[in-house]
PANUZA-904639 format. One record per residue: residue number from 1; x, y, z of N, C-alpha, C in turn. Coordinates in Angstrom, 2 decimals. Example, Ala and Ser with C-alpha at 12.3 -4.5 7.8 and 13.67 -1.06 7.14 Angstrom:
   num       n.X       n.Y       n.Z      ca.X      ca.Y      ca.Z       c.X       c.Y       c.Z
     1     13.19     -5.69      7.80     12.30     -4.50      7.80     13.20     -3.30      7.80
     2     12.85     -2.25      7.08     13.67     -1.06      7.14     12.90      0.03      7.87
REM end
This chain:
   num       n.X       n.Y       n.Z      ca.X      ca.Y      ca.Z       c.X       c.Y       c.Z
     1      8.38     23.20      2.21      8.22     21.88      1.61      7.27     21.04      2.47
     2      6.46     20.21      1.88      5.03     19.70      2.62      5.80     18.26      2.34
     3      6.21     17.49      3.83      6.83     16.49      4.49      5.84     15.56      3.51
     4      6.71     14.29      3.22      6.09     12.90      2.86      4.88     12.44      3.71
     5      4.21     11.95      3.49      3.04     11.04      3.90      3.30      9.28      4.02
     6      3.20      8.87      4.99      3.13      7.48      4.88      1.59      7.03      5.69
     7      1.20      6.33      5.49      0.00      5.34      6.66      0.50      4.78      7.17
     8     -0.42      4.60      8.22     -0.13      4.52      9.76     -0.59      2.82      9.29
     9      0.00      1.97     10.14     -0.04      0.59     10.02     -1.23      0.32     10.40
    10     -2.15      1.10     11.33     -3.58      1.05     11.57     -4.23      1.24     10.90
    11     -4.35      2.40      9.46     -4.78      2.54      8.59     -5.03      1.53      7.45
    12     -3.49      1.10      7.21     -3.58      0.08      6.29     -3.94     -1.16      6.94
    13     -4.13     -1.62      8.05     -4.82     -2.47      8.64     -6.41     -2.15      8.48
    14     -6.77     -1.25      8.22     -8.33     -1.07      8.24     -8.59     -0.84      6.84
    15     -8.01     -0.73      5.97     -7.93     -1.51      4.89     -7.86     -2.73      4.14
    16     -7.28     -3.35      5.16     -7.11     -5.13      5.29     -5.99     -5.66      4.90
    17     -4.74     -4.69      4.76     -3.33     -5.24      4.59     -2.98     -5.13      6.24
    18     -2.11     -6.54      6.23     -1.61     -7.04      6.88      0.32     -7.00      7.21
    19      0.74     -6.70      8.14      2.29     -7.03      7.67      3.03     -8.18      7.62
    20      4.04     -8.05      6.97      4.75     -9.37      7.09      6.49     -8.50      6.65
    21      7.23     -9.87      6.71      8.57     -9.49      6.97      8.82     -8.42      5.61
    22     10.01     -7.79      6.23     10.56     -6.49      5.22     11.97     -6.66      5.42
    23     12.99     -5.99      4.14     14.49     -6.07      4.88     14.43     -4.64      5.73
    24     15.52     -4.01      6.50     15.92     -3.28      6.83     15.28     -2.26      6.26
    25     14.63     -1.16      6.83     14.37      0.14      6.53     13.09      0.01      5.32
    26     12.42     -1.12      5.71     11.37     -1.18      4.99     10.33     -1.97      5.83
    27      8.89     -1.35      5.15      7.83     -1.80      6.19      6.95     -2.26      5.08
    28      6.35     -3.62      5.11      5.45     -4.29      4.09      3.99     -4.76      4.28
    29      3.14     -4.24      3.67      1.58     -5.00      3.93      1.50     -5.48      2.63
    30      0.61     -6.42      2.81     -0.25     -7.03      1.80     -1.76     -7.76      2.17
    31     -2.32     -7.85      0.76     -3.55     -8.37      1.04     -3.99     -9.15      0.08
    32     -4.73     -9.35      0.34     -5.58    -10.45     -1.51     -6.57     -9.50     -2.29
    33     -6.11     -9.73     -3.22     -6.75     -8.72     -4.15     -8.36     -9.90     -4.71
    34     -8.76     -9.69     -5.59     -9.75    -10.29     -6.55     -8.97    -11.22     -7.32
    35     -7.99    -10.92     -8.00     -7.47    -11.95     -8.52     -5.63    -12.06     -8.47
    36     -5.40    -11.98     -7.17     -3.59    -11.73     -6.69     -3.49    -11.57     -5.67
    37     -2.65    -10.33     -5.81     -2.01     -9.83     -3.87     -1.74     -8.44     -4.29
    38     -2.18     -7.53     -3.39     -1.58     -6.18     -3.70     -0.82     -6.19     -2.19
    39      0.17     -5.26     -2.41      1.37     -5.03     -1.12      1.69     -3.91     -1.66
    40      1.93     -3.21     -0.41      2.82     -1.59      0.09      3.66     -1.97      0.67
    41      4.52     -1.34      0.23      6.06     -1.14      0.71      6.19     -0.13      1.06
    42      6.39      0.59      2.23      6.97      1.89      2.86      8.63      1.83      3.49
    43      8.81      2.96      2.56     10.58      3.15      2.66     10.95      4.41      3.88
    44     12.00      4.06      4.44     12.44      4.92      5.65     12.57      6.55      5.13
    45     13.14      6.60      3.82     12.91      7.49      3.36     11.58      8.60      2.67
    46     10.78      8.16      3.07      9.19      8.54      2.61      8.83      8.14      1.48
    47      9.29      7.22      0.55      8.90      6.54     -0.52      7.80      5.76     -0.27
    48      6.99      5.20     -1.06      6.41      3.99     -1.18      6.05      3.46     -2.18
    49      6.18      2.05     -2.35      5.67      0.75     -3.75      4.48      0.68     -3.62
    50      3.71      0.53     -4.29      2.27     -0.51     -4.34      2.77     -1.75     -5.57
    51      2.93     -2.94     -5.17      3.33     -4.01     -6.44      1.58     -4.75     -5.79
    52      1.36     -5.42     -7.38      0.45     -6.51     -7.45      1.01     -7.29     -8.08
    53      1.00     -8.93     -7.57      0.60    -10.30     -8.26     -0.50    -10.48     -8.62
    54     -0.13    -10.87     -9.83     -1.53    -11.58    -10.28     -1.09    -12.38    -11.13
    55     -1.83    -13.75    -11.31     -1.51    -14.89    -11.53      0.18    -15.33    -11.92
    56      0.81    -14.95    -10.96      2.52    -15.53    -10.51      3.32    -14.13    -11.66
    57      2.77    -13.48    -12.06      3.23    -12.17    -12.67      3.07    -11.34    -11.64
    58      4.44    -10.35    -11.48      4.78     -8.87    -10.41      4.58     -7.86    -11.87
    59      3.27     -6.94    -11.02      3.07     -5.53    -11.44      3.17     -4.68    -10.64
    60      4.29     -4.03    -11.45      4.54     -2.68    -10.87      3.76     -1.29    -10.82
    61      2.34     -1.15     -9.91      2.30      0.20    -10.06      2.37      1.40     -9.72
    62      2.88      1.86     -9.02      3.32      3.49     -8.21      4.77      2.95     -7.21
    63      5.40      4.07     -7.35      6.60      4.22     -7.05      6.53      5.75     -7.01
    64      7.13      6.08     -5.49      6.56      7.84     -5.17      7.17      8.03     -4.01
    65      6.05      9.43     -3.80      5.61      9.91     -2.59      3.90     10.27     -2.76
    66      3.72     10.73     -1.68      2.26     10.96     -1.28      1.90     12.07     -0.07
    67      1.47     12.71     -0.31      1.96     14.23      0.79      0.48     13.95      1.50
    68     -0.81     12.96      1.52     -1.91     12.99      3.03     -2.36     11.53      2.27
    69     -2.82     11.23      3.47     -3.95     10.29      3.45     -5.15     10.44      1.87
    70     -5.58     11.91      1.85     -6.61     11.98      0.89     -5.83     11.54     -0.71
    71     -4.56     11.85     -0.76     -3.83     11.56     -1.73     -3.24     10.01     -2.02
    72     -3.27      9.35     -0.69     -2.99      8.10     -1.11     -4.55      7.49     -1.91
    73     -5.63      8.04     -1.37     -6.53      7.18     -1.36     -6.85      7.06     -2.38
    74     -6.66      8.59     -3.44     -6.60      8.85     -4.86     -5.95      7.34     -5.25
    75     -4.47      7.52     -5.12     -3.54      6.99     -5.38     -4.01      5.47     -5.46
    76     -4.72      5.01     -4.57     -5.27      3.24     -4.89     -6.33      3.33     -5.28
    77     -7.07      4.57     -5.86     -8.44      3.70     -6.71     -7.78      4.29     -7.75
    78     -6.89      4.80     -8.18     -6.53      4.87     -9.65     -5.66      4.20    -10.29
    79     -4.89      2.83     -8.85     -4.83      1.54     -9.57     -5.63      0.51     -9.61
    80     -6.59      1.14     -9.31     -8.03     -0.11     -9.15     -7.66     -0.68     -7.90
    81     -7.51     -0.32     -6.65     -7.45     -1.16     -5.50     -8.50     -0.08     -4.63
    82     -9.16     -1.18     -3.94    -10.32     -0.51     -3.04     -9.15      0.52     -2.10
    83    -10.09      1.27     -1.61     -9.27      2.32     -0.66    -10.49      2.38      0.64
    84    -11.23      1.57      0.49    -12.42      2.16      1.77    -11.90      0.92      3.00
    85    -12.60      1.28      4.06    -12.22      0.36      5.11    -12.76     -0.53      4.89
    86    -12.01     -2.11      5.06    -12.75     -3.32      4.83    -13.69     -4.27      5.75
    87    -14.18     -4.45      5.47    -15.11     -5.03      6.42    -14.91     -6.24      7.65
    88    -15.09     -5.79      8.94    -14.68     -6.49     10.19    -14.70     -8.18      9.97
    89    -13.70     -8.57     10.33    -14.15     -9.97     10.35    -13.38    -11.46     10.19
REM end
């Protein structure tokens, strides 16, 4: 069995999510989208959320796992969220 995948908080930092508070056994980034907020949620259990706001509406899209990096990256341009590193600054 090929172990869960999560990113490394450096990763999603070089992406340009940021953390902020989580309950228990959960780890949260977010960022500003074009028109909202997209946020990852990583679960102790190898799960992870991607939710977007957009205009005061929660969309739900992926609820999973993700077995590498190359698969997450799939995984956010096929909800329309950039996946490349964001620019320094």
């Amino acid at each position: 069995m090929i172990p869960d995948y999560q990113p490394s908080a450096e990763l999603l930092h070089s992406f340009g999510f940021r953390p902020y508070a989580a309950p228990p056994r959960q780890q949260r980034y977010s960022r500003p989208s074009e028109c909202g907020q997209e946020t990852i949620v990583l679960y102790d259990d190898g799960e992870m959320t991607l939710l977007e706001a957009v205009e005061g509406r929660l969309l739900y899209s992926f609820q999973g796992r993700v077995a590498s990096e190359a698969e997450l990256r799939v995984l956010l341009r096929q909800v329309n969220w950039p996946a490349e590193v964001a620019a320094a600054g």
